[in-house]
N, C-alpha and C positions, 0 to 999 in steps of 0.2 A: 734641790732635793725634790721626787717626786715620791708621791705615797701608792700602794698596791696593798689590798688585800688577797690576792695573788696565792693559794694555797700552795702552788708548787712551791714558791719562797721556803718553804716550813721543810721541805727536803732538801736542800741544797745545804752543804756543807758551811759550818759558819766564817771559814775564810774563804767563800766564796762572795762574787760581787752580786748583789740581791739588787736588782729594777728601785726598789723604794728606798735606797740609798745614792741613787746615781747625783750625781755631782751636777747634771741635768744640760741644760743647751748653753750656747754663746748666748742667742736669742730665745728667750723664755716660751714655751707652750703651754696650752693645755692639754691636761693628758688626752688617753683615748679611753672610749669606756672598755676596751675588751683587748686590745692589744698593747703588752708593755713597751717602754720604749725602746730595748734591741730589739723587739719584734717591726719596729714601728723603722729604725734606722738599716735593718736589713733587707726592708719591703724597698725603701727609697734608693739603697745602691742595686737591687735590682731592677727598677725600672729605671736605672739611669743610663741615658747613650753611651755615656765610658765604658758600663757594662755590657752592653750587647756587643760595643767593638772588638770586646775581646775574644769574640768568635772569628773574625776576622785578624788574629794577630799568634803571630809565631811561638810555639813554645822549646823545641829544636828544629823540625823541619818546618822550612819555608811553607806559610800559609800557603794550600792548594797543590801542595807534595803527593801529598795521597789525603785519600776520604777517611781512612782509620788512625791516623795521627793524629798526637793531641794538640789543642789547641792551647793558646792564654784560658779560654775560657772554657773549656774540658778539665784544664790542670786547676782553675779556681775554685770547680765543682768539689773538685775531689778534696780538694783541702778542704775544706766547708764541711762535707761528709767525715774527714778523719777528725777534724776541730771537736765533732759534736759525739762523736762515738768516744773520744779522749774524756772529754769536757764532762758527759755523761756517768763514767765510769769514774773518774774523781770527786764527785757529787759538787761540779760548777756550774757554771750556769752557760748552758748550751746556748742561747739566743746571742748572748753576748760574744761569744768563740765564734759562732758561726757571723755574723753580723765583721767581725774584723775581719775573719777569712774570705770574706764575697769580697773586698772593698783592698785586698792588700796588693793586687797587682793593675791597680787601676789606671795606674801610672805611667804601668809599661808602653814603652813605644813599639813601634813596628820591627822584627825582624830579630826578636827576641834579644840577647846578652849581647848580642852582638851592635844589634840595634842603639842600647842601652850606652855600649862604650863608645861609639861614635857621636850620638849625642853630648855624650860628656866632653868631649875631646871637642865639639864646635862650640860648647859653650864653658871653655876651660879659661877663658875670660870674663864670661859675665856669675861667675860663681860656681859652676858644673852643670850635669845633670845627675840624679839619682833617681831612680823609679820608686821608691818608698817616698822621698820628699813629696815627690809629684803626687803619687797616691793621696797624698793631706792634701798637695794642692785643688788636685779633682773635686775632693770631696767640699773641702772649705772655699775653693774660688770659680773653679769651673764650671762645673755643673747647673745648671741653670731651670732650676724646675717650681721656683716659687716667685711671683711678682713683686715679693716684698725684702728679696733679699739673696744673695750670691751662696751660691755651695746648698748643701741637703740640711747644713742645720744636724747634722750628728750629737748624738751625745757626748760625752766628755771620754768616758769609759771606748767609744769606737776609736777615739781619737786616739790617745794613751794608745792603743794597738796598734797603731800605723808608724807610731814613732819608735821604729823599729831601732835606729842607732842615735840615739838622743842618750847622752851618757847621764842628764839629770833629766828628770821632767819634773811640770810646775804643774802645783793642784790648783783648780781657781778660786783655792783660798789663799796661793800665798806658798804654802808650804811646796819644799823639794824635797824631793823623796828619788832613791836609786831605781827601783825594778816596778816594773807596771804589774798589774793585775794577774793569776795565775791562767785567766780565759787569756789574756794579751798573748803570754807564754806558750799555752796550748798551741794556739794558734800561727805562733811564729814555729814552732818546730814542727807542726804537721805539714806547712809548705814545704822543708825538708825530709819528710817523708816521703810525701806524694811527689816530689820533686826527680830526685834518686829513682826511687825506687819505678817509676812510671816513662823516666826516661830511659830507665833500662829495659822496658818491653818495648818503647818503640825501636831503643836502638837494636833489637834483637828482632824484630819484626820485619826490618828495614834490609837486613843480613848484612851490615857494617858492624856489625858488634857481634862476632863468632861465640855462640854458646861455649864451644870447647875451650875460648880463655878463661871463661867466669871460675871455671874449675879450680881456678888460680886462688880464687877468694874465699876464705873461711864462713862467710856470709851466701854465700852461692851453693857451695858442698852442704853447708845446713839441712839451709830451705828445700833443696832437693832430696835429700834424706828424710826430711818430715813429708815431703810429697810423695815420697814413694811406700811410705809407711801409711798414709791415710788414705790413698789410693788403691792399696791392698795389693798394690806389686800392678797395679791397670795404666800406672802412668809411662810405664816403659813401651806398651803399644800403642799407645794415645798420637795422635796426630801432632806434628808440633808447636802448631799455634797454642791448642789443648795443654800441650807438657810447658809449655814455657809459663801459660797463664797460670796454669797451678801450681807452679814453682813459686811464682810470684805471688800467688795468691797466700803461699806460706809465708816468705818474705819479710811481706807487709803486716802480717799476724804478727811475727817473730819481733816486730819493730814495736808496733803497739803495744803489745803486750809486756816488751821490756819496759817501756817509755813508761806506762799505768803501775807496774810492780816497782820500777825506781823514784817517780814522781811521788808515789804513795808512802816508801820510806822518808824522802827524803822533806813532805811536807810533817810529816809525825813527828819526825825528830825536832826539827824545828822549833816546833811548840806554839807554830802562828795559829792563834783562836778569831782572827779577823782580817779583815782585805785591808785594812790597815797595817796589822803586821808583816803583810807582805811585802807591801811597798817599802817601806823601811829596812828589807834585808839587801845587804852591800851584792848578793847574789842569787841568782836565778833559783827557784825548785824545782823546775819542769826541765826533765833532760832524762839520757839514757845511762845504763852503767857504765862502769869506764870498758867493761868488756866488748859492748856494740857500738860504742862510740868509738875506738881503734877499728873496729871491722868495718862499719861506716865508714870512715877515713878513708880504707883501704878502694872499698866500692867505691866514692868520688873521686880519687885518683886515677881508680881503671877506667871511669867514665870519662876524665877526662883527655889522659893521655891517649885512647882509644875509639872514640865516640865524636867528642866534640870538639875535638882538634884533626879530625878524620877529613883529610882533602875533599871530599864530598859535601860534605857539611859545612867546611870552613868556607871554601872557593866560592859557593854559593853565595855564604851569610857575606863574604868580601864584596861578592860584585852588586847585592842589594844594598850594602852599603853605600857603596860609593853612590848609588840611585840616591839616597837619601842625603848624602852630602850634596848630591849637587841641585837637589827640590829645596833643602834648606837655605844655600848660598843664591838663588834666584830669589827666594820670598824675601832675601836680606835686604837683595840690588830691589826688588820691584818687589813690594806688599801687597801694592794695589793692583796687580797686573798688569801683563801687556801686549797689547796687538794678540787677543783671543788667547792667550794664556793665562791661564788663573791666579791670581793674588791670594792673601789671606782671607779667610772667612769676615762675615761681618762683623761679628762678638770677638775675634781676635784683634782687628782692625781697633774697634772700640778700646782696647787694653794695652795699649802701645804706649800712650802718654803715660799714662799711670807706671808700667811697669817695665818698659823699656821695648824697643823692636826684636831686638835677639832672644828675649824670655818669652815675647808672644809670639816670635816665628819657633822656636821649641816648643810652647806648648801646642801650636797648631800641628807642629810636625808628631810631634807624640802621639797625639790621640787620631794621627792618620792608621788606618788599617794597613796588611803589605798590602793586598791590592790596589787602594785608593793612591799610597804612595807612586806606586809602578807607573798607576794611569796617572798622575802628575807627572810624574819623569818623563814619561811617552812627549806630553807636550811640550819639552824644552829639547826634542830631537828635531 
């Protein structure tokens, strides 16, 4: 338990999670005198090397595709941004939303989803891989920024947020409880926002993804009809970088703004007066109505069958694949190297007894950048 006389506390909703009740560290701290501690756990996953690598890591198009694609860590921005604009407008506690959002794709490996299932598939033996797992891993093992102790040392409440498919989770009192915190929630569904909805500019940017089919979608006819009505009839001559942003720029309003008017009945009725009540409900409060959640639906569908199974995009993520299977399968045969080709790091090297070779040659290969990957592959040609 940490104490804040913290005035903002005094406006946050009271089934929000308040700094001076936090469940607090693994390893105990002193507080800070001016910063609480999500401020304090959102400072340390951004200056952590997993975080900066995420500028160098695919979010659909292969890192270094183009300079105006998004990245792992463009798309992390933006969730962070919709976590706290949500979070805000529910009266939660922004530091805490924004703090799980920095830290939730940390995990991710090189070469985006595609990335993701190849790892799984070479470690379908030693238990998978999952990029949320890893994310805790990062955070909890990896990371190396204090001499007295592994991982960043997060609070309880950062953590709770990354355990994205954990059907129970355990308080460190003891107690199991169904659903994590309503910031956790924010946070897990603005990745789906910013997800969607931002892979559909690039796919449309990209000119793989034909305006003319969105037409198709009740979600697309919308947000265009709100475009052209706030635009004052300017968006039909607008150039079409200009018409597609402002389309989207509706969109993503259209999304929030259902998410904030459904999340707000749907906590009312409830009757939860504490972040304890929360936990304790068999189900979620933060979600959309059932009417944007069927046109969502439909939009990940078109995204998929259209977009990211688009021979362009697939043929690519396949052939950086197989890159990555075969840097993987050499750090297996040779960790330490050989004959002027590189082995694993030396902090990987060090975590092999402990947790086996194949978990430390994944976690090595995860937290490789594409490029760093590539230029590994290069030297086994």
């Amino acid at each position: 338990m940490t104490h804040s006389s913290d005035p903002r506390e005094a406006l946050l909703a009271p089934y929000a999670q308040r700094d001076s009740e936090s469940a607090g560290r693994l390893r105990p701290e002193q507080g800070h005198s001016f910063r609480s501690c999500y401020q304090r756990d959102r400072d340390r996953i951004v200056h952590g090397t997993s975080f900066r690598r995420l500028d160098g890591k695919t979010q659909v198009f292969l890192n270094g595709k183009g300079d105006h694609y998004r990245t792992r860590l463009t798309h992390t921005i933006e969730v962070a941004s919709l976590s706290r604009t949500v979070a805000r407008a529910l009266g939660l506690n922004e530091d805490l939303a924004e703090a799980i959002a920095l830290a939730h794709d940390l995990g991710h490996p090189p070469f985006g989803h595609a990335g993701e299932e190849t790892l799984d598939l070479l470690m379908k033996d030693q238990g998978g891989f999952d990029h949320n797992e890893q994310s805790l891993r990062v955070v909890e093992v990896l990371e190396e920024s204090y001499p007295q102790q592994a991982g960043l040392n997060l609070s309880y409440e950062v953590l709770e947020g990354l355990r994205k498919h954990h059907r129970a989770l355990i308080h460190p009192d003891g107690a199991e409880y169904p659903s994590p915190s309503l910031e956790a929630q924010v946070a897990n569904i603005a990745d789906e926002v910013a997800y969607y909805s931002h892979d559909l500019e690039d796919g449309l940017a990209s000119g793989l993804l034909p305006e003319e089919e969105l037409s198709e979608l009740d979600l697309w006819r919308e947000a265009e009809a709100k475009a052209l009505e706030e635009s004052a009839g300017q968006l039909l001559s607008s150039g079409p970088r200009t018409h597609r942003k402002f389309i989207l720029r509706c969109l993503i309003n259209r999304e929030v703004e259902d998410l904030v008017a459904t999340s707000s009945e749907a906590i009312r009725s409830s009757g939860v007066t504490s972040v304890d009540d929360v936990r304790s409900l068999p189900s979620r409060l933060i979600g959309y109505s059932a009417e944007l959640k069927s046109r969502n639906a439909a939009l990940r569908r078109h995204l998929y069958e259209r977009f990211y199974r688009h021979p362009e995009v697939k043929g690519a993520n396949e052939n950086a694949c197989s890159q990555m299977e075969a840097v993987f399968s050499h750090l297996l045969k040779q960790p330490s190297g050989l004959a002027g080709i590189g082995g694993l790091g030396t902090r990987s090297l060090a975590r092999v007894e402990h947790d086996g070779l194949p978990r430390a040659v994944a976690d090595y290969v995860a937290g490789m950048t594409d490029s760093y990957l590539r230029s590994r592959y290069s030297e086994l040609l």
